[in-house]
N, C-alpha and C positions, 0 to 999 in steps of 0.2 A: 492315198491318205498320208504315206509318207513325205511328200511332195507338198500337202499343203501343211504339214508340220515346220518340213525346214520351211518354206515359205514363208509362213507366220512369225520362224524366229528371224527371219534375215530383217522383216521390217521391222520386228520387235527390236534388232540391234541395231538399225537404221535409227528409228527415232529416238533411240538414248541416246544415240550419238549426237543427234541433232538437239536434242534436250539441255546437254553439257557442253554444246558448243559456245553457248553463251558463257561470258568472263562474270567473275564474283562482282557485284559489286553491294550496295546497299540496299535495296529492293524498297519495300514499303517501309517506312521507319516508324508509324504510326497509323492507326484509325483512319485518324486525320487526314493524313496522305493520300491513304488510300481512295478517301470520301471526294478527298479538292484533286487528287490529281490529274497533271498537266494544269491546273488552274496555280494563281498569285492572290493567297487570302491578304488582307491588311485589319490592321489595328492602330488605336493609338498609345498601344504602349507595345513590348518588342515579342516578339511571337517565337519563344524558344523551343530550340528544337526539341521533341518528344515531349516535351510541358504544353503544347499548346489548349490555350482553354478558347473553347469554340464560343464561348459568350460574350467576348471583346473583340469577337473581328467583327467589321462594320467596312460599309462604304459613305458615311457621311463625314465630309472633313471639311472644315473652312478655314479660314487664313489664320496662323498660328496656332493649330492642333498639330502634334506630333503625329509623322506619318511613317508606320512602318508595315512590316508584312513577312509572309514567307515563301516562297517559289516551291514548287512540287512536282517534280514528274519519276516517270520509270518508262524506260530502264535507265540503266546510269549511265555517264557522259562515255564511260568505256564502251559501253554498248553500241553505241548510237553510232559512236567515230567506228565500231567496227563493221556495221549496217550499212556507212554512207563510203565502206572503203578507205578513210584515212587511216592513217597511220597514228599514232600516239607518243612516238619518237622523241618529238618535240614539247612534249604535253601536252594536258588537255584544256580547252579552253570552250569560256561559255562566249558571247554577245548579247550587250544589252541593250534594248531601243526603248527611248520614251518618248512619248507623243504627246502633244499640248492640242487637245480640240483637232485631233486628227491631221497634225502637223508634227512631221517629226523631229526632235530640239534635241537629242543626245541619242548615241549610239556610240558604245566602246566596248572591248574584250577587257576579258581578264582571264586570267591562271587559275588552277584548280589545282591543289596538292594530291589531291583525293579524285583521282579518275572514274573511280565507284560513286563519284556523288549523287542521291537522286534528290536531296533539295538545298534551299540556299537563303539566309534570313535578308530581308532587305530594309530598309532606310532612306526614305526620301528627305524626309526633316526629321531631325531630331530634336529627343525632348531638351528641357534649361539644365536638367542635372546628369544626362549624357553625355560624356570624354570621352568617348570611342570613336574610333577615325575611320568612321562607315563609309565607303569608297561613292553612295551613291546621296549621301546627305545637301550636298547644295543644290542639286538637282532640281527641286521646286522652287527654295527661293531666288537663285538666279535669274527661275522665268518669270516670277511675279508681276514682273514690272508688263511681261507680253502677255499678260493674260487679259480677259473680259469681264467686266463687272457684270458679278453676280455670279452665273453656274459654268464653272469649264470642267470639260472632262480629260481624265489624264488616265494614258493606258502603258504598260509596260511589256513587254515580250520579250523574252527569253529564249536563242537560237542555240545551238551547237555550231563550234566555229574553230574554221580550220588556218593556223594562222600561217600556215607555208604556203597555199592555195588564194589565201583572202574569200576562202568561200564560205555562204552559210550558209548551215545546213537544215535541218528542222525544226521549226517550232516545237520547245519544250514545253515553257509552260507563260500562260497570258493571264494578265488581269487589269480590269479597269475600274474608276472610282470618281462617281463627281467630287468638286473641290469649288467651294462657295469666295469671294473675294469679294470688298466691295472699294469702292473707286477711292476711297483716300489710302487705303493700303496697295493700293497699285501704286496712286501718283507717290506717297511715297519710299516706294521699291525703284522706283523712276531715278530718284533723284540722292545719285550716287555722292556721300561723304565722302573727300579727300580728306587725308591727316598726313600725311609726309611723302617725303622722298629721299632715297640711299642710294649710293654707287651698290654696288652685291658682294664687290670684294672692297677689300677694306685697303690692297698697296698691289701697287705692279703702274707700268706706264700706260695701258690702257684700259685703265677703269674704269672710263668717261665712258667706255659705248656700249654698259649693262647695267639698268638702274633697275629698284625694285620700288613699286608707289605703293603706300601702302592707302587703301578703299575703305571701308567700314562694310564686312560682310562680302568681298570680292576679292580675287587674287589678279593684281596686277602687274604689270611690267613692259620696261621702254628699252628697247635694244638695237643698236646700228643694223642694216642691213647688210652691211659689210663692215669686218673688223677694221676700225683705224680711218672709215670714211663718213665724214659728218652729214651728207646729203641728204641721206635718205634713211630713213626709221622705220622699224612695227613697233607696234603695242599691242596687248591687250588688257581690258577690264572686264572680270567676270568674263560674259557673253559675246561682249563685244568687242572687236580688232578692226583695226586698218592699219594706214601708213603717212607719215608722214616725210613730205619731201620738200625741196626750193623749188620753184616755180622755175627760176632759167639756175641752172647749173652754178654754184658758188658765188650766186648773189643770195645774203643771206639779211634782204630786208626785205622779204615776202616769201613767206610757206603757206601750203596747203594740208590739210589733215583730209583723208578722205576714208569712208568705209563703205561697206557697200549700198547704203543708203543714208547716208550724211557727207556734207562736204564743208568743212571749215575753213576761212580765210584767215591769214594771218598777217598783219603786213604794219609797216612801221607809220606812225600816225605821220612824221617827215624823216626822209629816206637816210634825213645824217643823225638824228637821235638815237640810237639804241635801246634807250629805257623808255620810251613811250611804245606803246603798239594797241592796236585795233584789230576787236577778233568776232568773226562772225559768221554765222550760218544759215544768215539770211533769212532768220527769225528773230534771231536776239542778238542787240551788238553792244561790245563789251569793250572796256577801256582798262588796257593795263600799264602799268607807268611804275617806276622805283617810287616808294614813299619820300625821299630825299632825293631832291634836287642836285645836291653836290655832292662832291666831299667821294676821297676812296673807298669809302664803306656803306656809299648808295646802292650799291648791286645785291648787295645782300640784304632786301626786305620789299617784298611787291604785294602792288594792291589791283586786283582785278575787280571791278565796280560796273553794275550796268542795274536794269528795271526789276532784277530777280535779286539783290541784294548782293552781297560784297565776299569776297574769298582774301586771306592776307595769303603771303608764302615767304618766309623767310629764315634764314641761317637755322639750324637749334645753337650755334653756338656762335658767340660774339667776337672771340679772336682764336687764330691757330691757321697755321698753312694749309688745313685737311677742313677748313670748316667748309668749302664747297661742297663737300662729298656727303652734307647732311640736311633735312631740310624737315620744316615743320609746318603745317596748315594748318590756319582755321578758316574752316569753309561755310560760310552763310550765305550760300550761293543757290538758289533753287533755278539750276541751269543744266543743260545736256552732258553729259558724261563726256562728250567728244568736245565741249568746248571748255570745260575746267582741262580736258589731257592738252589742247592746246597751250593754253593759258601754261599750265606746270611745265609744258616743255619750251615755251620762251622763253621763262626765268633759267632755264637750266641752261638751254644753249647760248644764252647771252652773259653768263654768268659764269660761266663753266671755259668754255669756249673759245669765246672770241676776248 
């Protein structure tokens, strides 16, 4: 009898132990959690935490509805990294993947102050009178322009992520949500607005090889591939990147812009002109030329013109030695994203430049 007494306490103290091996963290924070957890409720308006009212989460959302939500799981990210063996050293980190129709368009980490986390508000679009800088807000309209008229579905999943490793670790928590669109709000989401372009610093000697363009609704940028060497460029708009280079090596009256499924030509309309050029993608071809014919202050105002209507580009300002380093658009242009980046970087590099 004695025998199964201690016996009984040894497990009895076995499983306390085991009990309070796990680290404190946040547990259920609500009802709510407890009911959706490991799920990602949404709403159209912001799903606060321990406030939530379960009568405005929905899954019906179409093109300009504010799309937000809250992620839920248990146990907390401390847990999880101690389950999968990592360490926490370095902190804790979640991974986010979003899927467009079963295709996946963004995946990134971030930081968690709070290693005890067990949920997380989110934001794909936000509302007209939300200024908060919700890390996940361009996320849908980015992809607008690749989606399908009519019903696409959009899913989000939440991992544990070890960023010394690059490993992921399990699914915390998932949700998905049709999202309605119809073909004139794709085409256009398509058809990216330029309105300027800047050097990024404002004085040093090579300020030419980091420009910032500014998009309507996108973040862009044009930067040498090597500091101090004109040949070869990236960019990005929004979604989209390539590069652009010279066809043979410092002949610079024919470049190429290429991405991974677009390829623009660029090339001078006759090889001793500089302000005339000829741009195209082999769908639409474009003419771009100085507005003025003569005179030392022809470089500064171009006119790119073709079947989809007209883009200007010139100086924002009329005299000063730094006027290069500024630039203003108006774009009436219903044409490819890659062939207005063309277009903005001939003026620049013919103007800037050479």
């Amino acid at each position: 009898m004695k025998r199964r007494i201690l016996l009984f306490a040894l497990i009895s103290i076995l499983f306390v132990s085991i009990s309070f091996a796990q680290s404190e963290d946040d547990g259920y924070t609500s009802d709510i959690h407890e009911k959706y957890n490991s799920k990602i409720v949404f709403s159209k308006s912001e799903v606060l935490y321990q406030q939530e009212d379960i009568n405005t989460f929905t899954s019906d959302f179409s093109y300009g509805d504010p799309v937000y939500g809250r992620a839920y799981w248990y146990p907390g990210l401390n847990n999880i990294y101690e389950k999968l063996g990592w360490s926490g050293e370095s902190g804790y980190f979640y991974l986010k993947e979003v899927y467009l129709n079963d295709k996946l368009i963004v995946s990134y980490y971030e930081e968690t102050e709070n290693g005890g986390r067990t949920t997380l508000p989110i934001c794909l679009q936000v509302a007209d009178d939300d200024y908060y800088e919700w890390s996940d807000k361009r996320i849908l309209p980015l992809n607008y322009e690749y989606m399908k008229e009519g019903k696409n579905t959009i899913k989000m999943d939440i991992y544990a992520y070890n960023v010394e490793t690059k490993e992921k670790g399990s699914l915390m928590s998932s949700g998905t949500f049709p999202f309605i669109i119809n073909k004139e709000s794709i085409i256009n989401a398509g058809n990216y607005i330029f309105t300027g372009l800047k050097t990024k610093w404002s004085s040093g000697d090579d300020i030419w090889n980091e420009w910032d363009l500014y998009v309507q609704g996108k973040n862009a940028k044009l930067t040498t591939q090597w500091k101090g060497e004109i040949d070869k460029w990236d960019f990005y708009i929004g979604m989209r990147s390539g590069e652009i280079e010279t066809v043979f090596s410092g002949d610079y009256t024919k470049f190429e812009l290429t991405t991974n499924d677009v390829k623009v030509t660029m090339k001078r309309t006759f090889s001793s002109d500089w302000n005339r050029w000829e741009i195209s993608d082999g769908k639409l071809d474009l003419d771009l030329i100085t507005t003025w014919s003569s005179g030392d202050d022809m470089w500064k105002e171009w006119d790119l013109k073709g079947n989809g209507g007209s883009m200007k580009i010139k100086t924002s300002w009329s005299s000063g030695d730094d006027i290069w380093k500024e630039w203003k658009i108006n774009d009436n242009l219903n044409a490819s994203p890659e062939l207005k980046m063309a277009a903005v970087f001939i003026v620049m590099f013919n103007s800037c430049l050479l």
